[in-house]
C-alpha positions as CSV (number, residue, x, y, z in Angstrom):
1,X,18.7,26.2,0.8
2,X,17.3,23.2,-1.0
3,X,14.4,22.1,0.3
4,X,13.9,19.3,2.7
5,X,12.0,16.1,1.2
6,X,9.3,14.8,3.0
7,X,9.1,11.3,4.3
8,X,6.7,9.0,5.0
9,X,7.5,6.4,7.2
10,X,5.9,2.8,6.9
11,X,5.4,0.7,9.3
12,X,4.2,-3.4,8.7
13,X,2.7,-5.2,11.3
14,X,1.6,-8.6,12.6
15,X,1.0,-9.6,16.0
16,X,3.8,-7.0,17.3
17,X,1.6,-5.8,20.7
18,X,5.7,-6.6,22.7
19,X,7.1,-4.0,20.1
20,X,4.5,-2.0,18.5
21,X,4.2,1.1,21.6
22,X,8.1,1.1,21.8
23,X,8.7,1.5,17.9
24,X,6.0,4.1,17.6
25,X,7.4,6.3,20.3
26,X,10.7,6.5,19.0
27,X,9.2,7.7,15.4
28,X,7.2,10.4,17.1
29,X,10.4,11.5,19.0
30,X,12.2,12.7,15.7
31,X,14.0,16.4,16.1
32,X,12.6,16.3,12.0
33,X,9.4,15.2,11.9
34,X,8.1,12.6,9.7
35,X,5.4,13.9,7.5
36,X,3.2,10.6,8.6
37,X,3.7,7.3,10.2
38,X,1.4,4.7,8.5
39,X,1.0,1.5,10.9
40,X,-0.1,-1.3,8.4
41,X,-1.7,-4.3,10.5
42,X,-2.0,-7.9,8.6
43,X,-4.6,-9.8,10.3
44,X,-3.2,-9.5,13.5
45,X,-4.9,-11.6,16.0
46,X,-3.9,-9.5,19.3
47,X,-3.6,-6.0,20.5
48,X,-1.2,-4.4,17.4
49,X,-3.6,-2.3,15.7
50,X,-5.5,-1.5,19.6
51,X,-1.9,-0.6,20.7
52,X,-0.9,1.4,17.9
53,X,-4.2,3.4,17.8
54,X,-3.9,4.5,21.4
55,X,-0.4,6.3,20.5
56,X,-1.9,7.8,17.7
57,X,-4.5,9.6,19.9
58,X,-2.0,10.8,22.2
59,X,0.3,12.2,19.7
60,X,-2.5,13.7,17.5
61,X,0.0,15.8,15.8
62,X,2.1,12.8,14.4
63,X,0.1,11.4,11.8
64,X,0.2,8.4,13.0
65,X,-2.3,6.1,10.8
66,X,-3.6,2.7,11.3
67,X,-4.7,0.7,8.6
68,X,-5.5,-2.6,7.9
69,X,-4.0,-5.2,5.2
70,X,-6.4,-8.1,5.6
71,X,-6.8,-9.1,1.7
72,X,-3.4,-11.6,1.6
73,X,-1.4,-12.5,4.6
74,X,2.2,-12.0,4.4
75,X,5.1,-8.8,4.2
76,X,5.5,-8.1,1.0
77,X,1.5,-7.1,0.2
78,X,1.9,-5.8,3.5
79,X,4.9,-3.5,2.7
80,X,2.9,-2.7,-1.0
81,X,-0.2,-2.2,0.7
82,X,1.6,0.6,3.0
83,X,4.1,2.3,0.4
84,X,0.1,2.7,-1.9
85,X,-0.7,4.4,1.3
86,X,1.7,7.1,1.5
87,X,2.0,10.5,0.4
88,X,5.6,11.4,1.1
89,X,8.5,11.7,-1.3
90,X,10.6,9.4,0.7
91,X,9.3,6.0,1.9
92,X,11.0,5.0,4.8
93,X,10.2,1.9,5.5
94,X,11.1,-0.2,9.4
95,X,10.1,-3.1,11.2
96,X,7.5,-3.2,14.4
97,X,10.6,-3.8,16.8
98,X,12.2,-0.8,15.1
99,X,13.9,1.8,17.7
100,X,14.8,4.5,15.7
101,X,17.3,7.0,16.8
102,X,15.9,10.7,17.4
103,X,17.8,11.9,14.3
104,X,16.8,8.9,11.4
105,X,14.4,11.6,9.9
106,X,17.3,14.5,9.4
107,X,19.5,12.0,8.1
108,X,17.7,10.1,5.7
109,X,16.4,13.2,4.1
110,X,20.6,14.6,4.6
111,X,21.2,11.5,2.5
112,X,18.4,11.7,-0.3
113,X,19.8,15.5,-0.9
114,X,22.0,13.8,-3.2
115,X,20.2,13.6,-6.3
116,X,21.8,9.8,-7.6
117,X,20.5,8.3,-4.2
118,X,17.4,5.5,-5.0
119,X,17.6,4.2,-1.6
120,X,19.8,4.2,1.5
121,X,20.2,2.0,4.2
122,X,21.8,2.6,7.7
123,X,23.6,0.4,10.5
124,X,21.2,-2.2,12.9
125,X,22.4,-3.1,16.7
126,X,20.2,-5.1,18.4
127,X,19.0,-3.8,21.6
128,X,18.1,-6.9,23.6
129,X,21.2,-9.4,23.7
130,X,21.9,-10.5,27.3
131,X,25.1,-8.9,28.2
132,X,26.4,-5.0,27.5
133,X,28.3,-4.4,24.2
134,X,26.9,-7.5,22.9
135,X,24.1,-5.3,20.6
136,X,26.7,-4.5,18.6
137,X,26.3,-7.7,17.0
138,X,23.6,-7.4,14.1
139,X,22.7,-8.6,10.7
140,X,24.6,-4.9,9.8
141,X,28.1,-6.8,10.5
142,X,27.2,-8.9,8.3
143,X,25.9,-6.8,5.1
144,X,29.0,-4.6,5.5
145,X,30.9,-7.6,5.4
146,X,28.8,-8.2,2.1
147,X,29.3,-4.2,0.9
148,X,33.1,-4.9,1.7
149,X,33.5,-7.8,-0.7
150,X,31.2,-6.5,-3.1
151,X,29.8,-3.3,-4.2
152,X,28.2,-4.2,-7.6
153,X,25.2,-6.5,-5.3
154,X,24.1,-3.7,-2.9
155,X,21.6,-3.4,-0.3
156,X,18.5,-2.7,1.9
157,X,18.4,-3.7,5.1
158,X,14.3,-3.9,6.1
159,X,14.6,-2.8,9.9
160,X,16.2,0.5,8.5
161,X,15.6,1.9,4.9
162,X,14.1,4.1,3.1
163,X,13.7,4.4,-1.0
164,X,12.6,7.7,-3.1
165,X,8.4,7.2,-4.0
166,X,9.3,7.8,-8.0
167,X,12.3,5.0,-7.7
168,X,9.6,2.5,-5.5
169,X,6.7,3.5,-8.6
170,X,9.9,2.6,-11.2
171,X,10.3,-1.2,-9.8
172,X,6.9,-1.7,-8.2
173,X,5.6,-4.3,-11.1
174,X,9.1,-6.1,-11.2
175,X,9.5,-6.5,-7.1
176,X,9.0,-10.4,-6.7
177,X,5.5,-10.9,-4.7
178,X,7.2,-14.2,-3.4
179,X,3.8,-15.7,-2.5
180,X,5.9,-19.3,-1.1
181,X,7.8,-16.4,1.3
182,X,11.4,-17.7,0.1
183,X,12.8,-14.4,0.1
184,X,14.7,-11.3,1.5
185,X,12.3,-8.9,0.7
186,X,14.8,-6.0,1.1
187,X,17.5,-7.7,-1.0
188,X,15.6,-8.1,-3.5
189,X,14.3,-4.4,-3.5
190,X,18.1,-3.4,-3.5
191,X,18.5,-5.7,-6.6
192,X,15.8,-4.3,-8.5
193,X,16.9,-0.8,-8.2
194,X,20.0,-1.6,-9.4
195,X,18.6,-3.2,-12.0
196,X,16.8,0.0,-12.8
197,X,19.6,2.2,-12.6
198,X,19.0,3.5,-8.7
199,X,21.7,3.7,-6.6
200,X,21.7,2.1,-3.3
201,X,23.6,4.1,-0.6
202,X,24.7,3.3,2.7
203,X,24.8,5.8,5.5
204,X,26.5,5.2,8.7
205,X,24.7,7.8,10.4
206,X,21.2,6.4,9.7
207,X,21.1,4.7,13.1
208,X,18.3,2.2,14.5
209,X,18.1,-0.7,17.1
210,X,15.9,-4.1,16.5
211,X,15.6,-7.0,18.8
212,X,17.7,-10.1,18.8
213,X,14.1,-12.0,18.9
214,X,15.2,-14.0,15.6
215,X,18.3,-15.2,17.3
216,X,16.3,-16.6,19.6
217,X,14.0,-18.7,16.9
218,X,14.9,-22.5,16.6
219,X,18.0,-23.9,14.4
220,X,16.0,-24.9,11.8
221,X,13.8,-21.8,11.7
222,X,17.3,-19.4,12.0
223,X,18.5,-21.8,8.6
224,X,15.8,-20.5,7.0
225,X,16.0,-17.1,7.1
226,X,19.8,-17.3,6.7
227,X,18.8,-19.5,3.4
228,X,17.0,-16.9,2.0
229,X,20.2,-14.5,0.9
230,X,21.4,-17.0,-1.6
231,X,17.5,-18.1,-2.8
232,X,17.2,-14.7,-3.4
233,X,20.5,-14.2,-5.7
234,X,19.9,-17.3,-7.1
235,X,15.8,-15.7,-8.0
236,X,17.8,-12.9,-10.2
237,X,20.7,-15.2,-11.3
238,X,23.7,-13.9,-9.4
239,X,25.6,-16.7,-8.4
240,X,29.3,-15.7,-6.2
241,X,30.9,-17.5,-4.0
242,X,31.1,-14.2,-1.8
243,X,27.5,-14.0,-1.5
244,X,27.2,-16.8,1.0
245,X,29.2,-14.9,3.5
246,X,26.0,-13.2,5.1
247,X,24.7,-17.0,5.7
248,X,27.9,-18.1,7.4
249,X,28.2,-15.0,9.3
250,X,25.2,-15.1,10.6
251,X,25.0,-18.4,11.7
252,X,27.6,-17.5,13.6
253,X,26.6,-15.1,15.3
254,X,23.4,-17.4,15.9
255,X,25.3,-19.8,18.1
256,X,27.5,-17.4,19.7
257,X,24.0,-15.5,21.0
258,X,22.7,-18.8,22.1
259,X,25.5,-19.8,24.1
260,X,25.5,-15.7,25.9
261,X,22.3,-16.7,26.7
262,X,23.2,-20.0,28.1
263,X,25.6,-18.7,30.3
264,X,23.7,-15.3,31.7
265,X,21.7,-16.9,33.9
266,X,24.9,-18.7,35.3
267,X,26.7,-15.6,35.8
268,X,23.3,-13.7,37.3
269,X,23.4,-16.5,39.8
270,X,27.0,-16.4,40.9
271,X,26.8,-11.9,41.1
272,X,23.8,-12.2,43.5
C-alpha cells in the first residue's frame, strides 16, 4: 500500500476574527488528519491571531500554529511566508472563511497518489447566500465553465487547493509577487505550473464552502476582482476571447445575489 503523503495545510490571515474559529474547527475535524495547520496572520489589527491561538490550545493535538507575517502587508508574502513555514509534502493552501468538508485531507492526498499531479483543486459553494440552494452558486461555476472551454489554461482556485512542496520550490522564484495587488494569485500559480510542466488536476470530490462576503462588496470593488482574471492572462501573454467568460459569469452572478438579497427581507416579512 503506497504510502499516504503528508499535508500541511496553510492558512492566510488578516482581520478574519467572523471566520477564523469556524475555518479552524472544520480543519481539526478531518477523518485524515493534517500533519499541521499553520495560521499566518498579516498585521491584523483585531482578534485573528487571539482567536486562532485559543483553538490551538484546545486542540493541542492538531498542530495548529500561529505565526505572524508583519514584514510586507498583502497575500501573496503572506501565502510565501506560510508555504516557507511548512514541513509537509503537500501544501494545502485555504482561505480564513474556509469550511472544509471532514474528508478534504483523504482526498487531496487520494488525488496527489497520482504521480503527474502538481496541484489539484476542488469545487466552492458558498455557505451564506440568503435563500436554500442558492450556495450552489460559486466562483467554481464559473472556472468549470473556464475548464469546459479550455483545458490548455488550467487552474487553482485559492479557497480550496493544494500544490506538491517540490512543484511550489520549482516555481517559487517565477510566481509574480504582484506588489500593485492586480492579480489572481491562484491563477497565476496554476499558470506557472503549467509553465513548468506540473499538471493541474481538478477533483470533484475535494469539497469546501466559503462565504458569499465578496458578493456583498460594492460594484466597483466586485469589477475589480472580476478584472483581475484577464490582468492576469494578459501578465503571461495569453490573450482568448474565452478567457473573459469567468468575468461575465461572475458578474452575473453578482447582481443576481444582490437582488436575492434585496428581496429576503421582503419575503421574511410576508412568512411571519
Amino acid at each position: 500500500m503506497p504510502v499516504r503523503p503528508s499535508v500541511s495545510l496553510i492558512i492566510p490571515a488578516y482581520n478574519e476574527e467572523a471566520t477564523i474559529e469556524r475555518c479552524l474547527l472544520a480543519a481539526v475535524s478531518q477523518i485524515v488528519p493534517a500533519a499541521e495547520i499553520i495560521v499566518v496572520d498579516n498585521r491584523s489589527t483585531d482578534r485573528t491571531a487571539l482567536l486562532a491561538e485559543r483553538v490551538a490550545q484546545r486542540y493541542p493535538g492538531a498542530a495548529i500554529r500561529v505565526v505572524q507575517q508583519s514584514k510586507v502587508q498583502g497575500l501573496i508574502p503572506t501565502r510565501n511566508f506560510g508555504f516557507a513555514q511548512a514541513t509537509g509534502q503537500i501544501l494545502g493552501r485555504i482561505d480564513a472563511d474556509t469550511v472544509l468538508e471532514p474528508n478534504w485531507v483523504a482526498r487531496v492526498a487520494a488525488a496527489m497518489s497520482d504521480p503527474t499531479v502538481g496541484a489539484v483543486t476542488g469545487p466552492v459553494r458558498y455557505y451564506d447566500l440568503p435563500f436554500r440552494g442558492a450556495g450552489e452558486f460559486s466562483d467554481d461555476l464559473v472556472r468549470r465553465v473556464l475548464r469546459g472551454v479550455s483545458g490548455k489554461y488550467p487552474f487553482l482556485y485559492g479557497s480550496n487547493m493544494a500544490m506538491r512542496a517540490d512543484a511550489w520550490r520549482a516555481i517559487e522564484h517565477a510566481a509574480c509577487l504582484d506588489p500593485d495587488d492586480l492579480l489572481h494569485e491562484d491563477i497565476d500559480l496554476s499558470v506557472h505550473l503549467r509553465d513548468a510542466d506540473f499538471r493541474v488536476a481538478y477533483a470533484s470530490d475535494m469539497q469546501a464552502s466559503v462565504s458569499a462576503r465578496r458578493l456583498q462588496t460594492s460594484p466597483a470593488s466586485f469589477r475589480d476582482y472580476t478584472d483581475r482574471f484577464e490582468r492576469t492572462y494578459a501578465r503571461h501573454q495569453i490573450h482568448h476571447w474565452y478567457l473573459k467568460a469567468p468575468a461575465v459569469l461572475l458578474r452575473a452572478v453578482y447582481w443576481l445575489t444582490r437582488s436575492m438579497r434585496a428581496v429576503a427581507p421582503a419575503r421574511a416579512a410576508v412568512t411571519a
